[in-house]
C-alpha positions, 0 to 999 in steps of 0.5 A, spaced: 503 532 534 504 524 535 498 520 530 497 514 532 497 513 524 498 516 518 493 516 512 496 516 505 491 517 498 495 515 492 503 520 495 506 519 489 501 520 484 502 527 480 509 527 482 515 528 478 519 522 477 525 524 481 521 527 487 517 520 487 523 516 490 524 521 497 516 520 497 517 513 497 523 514 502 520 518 507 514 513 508 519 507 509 522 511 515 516 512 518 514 505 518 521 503 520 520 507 526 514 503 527 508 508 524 502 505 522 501 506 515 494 506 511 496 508 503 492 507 497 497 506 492 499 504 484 507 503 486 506 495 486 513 495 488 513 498 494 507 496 496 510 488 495 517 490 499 513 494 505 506 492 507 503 487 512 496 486 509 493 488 502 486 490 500 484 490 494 478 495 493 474 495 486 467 499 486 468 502 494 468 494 496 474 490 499 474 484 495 480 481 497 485 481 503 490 478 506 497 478 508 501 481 503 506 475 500 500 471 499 496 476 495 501 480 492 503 472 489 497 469 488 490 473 489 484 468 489 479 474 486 479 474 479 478 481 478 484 483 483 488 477 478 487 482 473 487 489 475 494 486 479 497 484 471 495 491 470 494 498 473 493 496 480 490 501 485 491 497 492 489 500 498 496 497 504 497 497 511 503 497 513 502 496 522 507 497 526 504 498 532 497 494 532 491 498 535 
C-alpha cells in the first residue's frame, strides 16, 4: 500500500499518556519521509512543531487558515484567539508532497 495521504482523527486522543509520545513519533517520521498528513488534534505542541498550514474548524466551518507560524502566534478570528488559550480542536496538514 502506498497513500498518497494519510487522514488522522484526534490519534491521541483516549490514549494512555505513555503510549501518546510514540503515536506522536510515528506521525513525525511519516512527515519526515515526506508523507502528506491531514490531523485533527488538540496537542498544540505537536501541531505548532510540525504543521505547514492550520485550519481552525468551529461549527463544521473553516474559520480560519494560514501558515502555521502566523496562525499559531497570532490567530485573527476572535473565536480561534479563544479556543487557542483553551482546548483547541485544530484541523493541520503537514504536506510534504503538494498534490
Amino acid at each position: 500500500m502506498h497513500p498518497k495521504l494519510i487522514l488522522f482523527d484526534e490519534p491521541t486522543s483516549a490514549l494512555d499518556p505513555e503510549l501518546v509520545t510514540g503515536i506522536l513519533e510515528t506521525i513525525r517520521s511519516l512527515a519526515d519521509k515526506g508523507m502528506t498528513l491531514v490531523i485533527v488534534t488538540h496537542e498544540m505542541g505537536f501541531a505548532r512543531k510540525l504543521a505547514d498550514v492550520v485550519h481552525f474548524i468551529a461549527d463544521g466551518t473553516i474559520v480560519e487558515s494560514g501558515p502555521r507560524i502566523a496562525y499559531l502566534s497570532i490567530p485573527k478570528a476572535r473565536g480561534s484567539a479563544d479556543l487557542l488559550s483553551r482546548y483547541p480542536l485544530t484541523l493541520f496538514s503537514a504536506p510534504k508532497n503538494r498534490f
